[in-house]
N, C-alpha and C positions, 0 to 999 in steps of 0.2 A: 267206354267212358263212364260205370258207371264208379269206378274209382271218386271221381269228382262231386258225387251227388249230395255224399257228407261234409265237405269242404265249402261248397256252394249254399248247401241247409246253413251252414252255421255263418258264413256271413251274411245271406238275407237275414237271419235268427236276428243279428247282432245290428246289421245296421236300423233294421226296423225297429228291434228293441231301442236301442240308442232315441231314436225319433220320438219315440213315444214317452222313455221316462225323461226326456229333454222337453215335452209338451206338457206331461204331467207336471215338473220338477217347478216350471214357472207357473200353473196355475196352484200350488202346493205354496211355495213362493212369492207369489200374488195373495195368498188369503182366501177366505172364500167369500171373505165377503165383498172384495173387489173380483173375483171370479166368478160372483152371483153376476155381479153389478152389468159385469161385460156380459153376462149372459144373458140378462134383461134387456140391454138394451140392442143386442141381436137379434131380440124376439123370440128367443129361446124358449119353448114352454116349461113350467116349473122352474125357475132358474136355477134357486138353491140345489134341489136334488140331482137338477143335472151337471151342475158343477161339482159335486161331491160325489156325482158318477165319475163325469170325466177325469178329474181332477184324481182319484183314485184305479179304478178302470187302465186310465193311459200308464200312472207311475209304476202300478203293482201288475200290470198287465205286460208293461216294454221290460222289467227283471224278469217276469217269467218268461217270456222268450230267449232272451240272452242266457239266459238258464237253460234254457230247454225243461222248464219243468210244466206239467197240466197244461200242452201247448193247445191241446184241442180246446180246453176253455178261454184260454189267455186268449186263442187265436178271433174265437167265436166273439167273446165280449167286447173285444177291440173294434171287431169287426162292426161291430150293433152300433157302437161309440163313434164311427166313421158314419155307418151310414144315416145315424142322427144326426149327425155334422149337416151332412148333405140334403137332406130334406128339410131340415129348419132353418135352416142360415144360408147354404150354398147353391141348391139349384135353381134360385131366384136371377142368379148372376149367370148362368149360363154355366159353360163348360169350361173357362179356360181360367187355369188357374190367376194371374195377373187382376182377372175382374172380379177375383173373388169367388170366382166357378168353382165346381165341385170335383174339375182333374185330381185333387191331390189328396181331399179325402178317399176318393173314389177309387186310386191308388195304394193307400194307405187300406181301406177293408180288405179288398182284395190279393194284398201280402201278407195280411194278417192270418186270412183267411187259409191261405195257400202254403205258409209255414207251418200254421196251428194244425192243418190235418195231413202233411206230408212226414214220411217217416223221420223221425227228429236225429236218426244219426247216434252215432256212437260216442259222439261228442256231446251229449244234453244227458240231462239228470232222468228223465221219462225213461230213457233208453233202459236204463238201469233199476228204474222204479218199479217197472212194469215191464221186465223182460221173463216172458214166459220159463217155464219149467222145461225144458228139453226142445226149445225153440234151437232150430238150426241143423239140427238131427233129420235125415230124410230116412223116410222109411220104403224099404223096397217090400212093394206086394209079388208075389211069384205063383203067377198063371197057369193053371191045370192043364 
C-alpha cells in the first residue's frame, strides 16, 4: 500500500493548505486592524503582532504546503499558530469544537505537524529542492 502514501501526502498537503490560506485570506481581507481588533477582544496577548503572525503564518504557511515547499517549517510554524489558537482563546471552552473548544485547532497543529515532517512525495517542490545526490542508489557491502 505504500503506492498510496504520496497520493494521500498530497491531498492532506492540499486540503490543509486550503484551510489555512482560506483562514489567512480573511484575516489579510479583514485588515489588520480589524484582525487586531478581534484579537483584543479574544484576549489575545499582543494583539497586533499576533495577528500579523497569524494573518501571515496561516496565508504564506497553507501555499507552502500546497506546494510542498519548506514543509518542515511551514508544518512547525502552523503548528505554533494552532496551538496559540488553543491556549489563549480556546481551552477556556473546553474541548468541543461548537463551544468554541480547542477540537479544531488542536486538529489543525497536529496535520500541520504530521505533513510538515512526513516525506512530502514526489509531488512537492522540497522533493526536488533537496533531493540528495545519489539518493535511491543502494549499496551492496560483500562480507569476507
Amino acid at each position: 500500500m505504500t503506492f498510496l502514501r504520496t497520493p494521500a501526502l498530497l491531498l492532506a498537503r492540499l486540503a490543509l493548505g486550503f484551510i489555512f490560506v482560506m483562514h489567512g485570506w480573511q484575516k489579510f481581507h479583514n485588515g489588520h486592524a480589524a484582525t487586531t481588533e478581534g484579537f483584543r477582544g479574544m484576549g489575545v496577548p499582543n494583539p497586533s503582532a499576533s495577528a500579523f503572525y497569524a494573518t501571515w503564518v496561516e496565508l504564506l504557511g497553507g501555499i507552502a504546503l500546497i506546494l510542498g515547499v519548506l514543509l518542515p517549517l511551514a508544518g512547525f510554524l502552523l503548528a505554533v499558530n494552532m496551538i496559540g489558537a488553543l491556549f489563549t482563546v480556546h481551552a477556556e471552552h473546553g474541548f468541543w469544537m461548537p463551544d468554541k473548544g480547542y477540537e479544531y485547532v488542536l486538529a489543525l497543529a497536529a496535520g500541520a505537524l504530521a505533513v510538515g515532517f512526513a516525506n512530502s512525495g514526489v509531488v512537492s517542490i522540497d522533493h526536488y529542492l533537496f533531493r540528495r545526490a545519489g539518493a535511491g542508489k543502494q549499496v551492496v557491502v560483500e562480507g569476507s
